[in-house]
C-alpha positions in Angstrom: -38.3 -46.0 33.7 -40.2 -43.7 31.4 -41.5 -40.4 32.2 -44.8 -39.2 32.3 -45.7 -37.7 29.3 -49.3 -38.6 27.5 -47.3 -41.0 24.6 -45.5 -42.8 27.9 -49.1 -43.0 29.7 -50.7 -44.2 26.5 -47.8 -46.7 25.9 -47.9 -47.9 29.5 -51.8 -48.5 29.2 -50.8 -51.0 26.1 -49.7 -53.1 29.0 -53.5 -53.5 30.6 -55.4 -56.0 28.6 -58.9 -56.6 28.5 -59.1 -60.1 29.7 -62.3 -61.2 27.8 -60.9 -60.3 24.3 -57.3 -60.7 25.1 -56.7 -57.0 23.2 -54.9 -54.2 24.9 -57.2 -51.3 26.1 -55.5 -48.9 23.4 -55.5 -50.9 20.7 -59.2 -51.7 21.2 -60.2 -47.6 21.3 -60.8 -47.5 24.8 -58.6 -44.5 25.7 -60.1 -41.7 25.1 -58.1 -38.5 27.0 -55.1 -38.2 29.2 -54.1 -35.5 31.0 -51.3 -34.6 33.3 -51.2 -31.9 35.8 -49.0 -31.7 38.4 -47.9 -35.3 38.9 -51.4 -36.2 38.5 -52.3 -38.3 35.4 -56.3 -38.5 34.5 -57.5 -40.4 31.9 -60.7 -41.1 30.3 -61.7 -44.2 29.5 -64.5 -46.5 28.4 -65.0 -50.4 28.7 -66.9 -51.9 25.4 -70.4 -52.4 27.0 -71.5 -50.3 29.9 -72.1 -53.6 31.9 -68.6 -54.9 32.0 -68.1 -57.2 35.0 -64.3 -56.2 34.9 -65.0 -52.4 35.0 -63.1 -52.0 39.0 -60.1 -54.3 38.0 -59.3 -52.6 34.4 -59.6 -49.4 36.2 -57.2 -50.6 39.2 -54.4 -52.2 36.7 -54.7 -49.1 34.7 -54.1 -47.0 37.5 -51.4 -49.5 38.8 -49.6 -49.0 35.3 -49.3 -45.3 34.9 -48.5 -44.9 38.8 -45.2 -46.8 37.7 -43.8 -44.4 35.5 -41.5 -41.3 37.0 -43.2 -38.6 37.7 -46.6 -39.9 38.8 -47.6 -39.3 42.1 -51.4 -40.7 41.8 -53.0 -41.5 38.4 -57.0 -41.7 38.7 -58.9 -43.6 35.3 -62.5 -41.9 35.0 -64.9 -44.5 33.1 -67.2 -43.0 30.6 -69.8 -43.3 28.4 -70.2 -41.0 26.3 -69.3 -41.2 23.4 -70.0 -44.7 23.5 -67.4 -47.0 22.2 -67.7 -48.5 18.6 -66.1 -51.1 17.1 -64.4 -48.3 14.7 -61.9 -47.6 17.4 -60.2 -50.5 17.1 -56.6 -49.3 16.1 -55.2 -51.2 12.6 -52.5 -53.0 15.1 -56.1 -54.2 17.1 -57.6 -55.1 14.0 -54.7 -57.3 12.9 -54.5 -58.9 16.3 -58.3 -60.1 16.1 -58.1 -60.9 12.7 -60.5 -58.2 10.8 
């Protein structure tokens, strides 16, 4: 199992897809911050519109996914808004996997 360090958390989060666009939540730019202190992992995230139905269960099976790596003893995913996200997040390896 990995540890937690931000890169694991990050990589772990490539695991939690958004189901309406079938991208991971990394690739599409919505990670913003991750922070660990203490055994506690925060991270700052943001969904593409501000009125996504899914916005408790990509926070839960974000949550769910970091809490699986050693060394996390609670991981908490803070939704934001600011700044909001723009399609210019999108990573090259999201890009490629929606075809632009």
């Amino acid at each position: 199992m990995a540890t937690a360090t931000p890169e694991a958390v990050v990589d772990m989060l490539k695991n939690v897809y958004d189901p309406e666009i079938g991208i991971n939540v990394v690739d599409l730019g919505l990670v913003y911050d991750v922070d660990i202190d203490n055994q506690v992992v925060n991270v700052k995230m943001t969904l593409t519109t501000p009125g996504c139905p899914l916005h408790d269960t990509l926070t839960r099976t974000a949550e769910m996914a970091i809490e699986t790596l050693d060394g996390v003893n609670e991981a908490h995913v803070d939704m934001i808004w600011d700044p909001p996200w723009t399609p210019e997040r999108i990573t090259d390896e999201g890009r490629r996997l929606l075809g632009i």
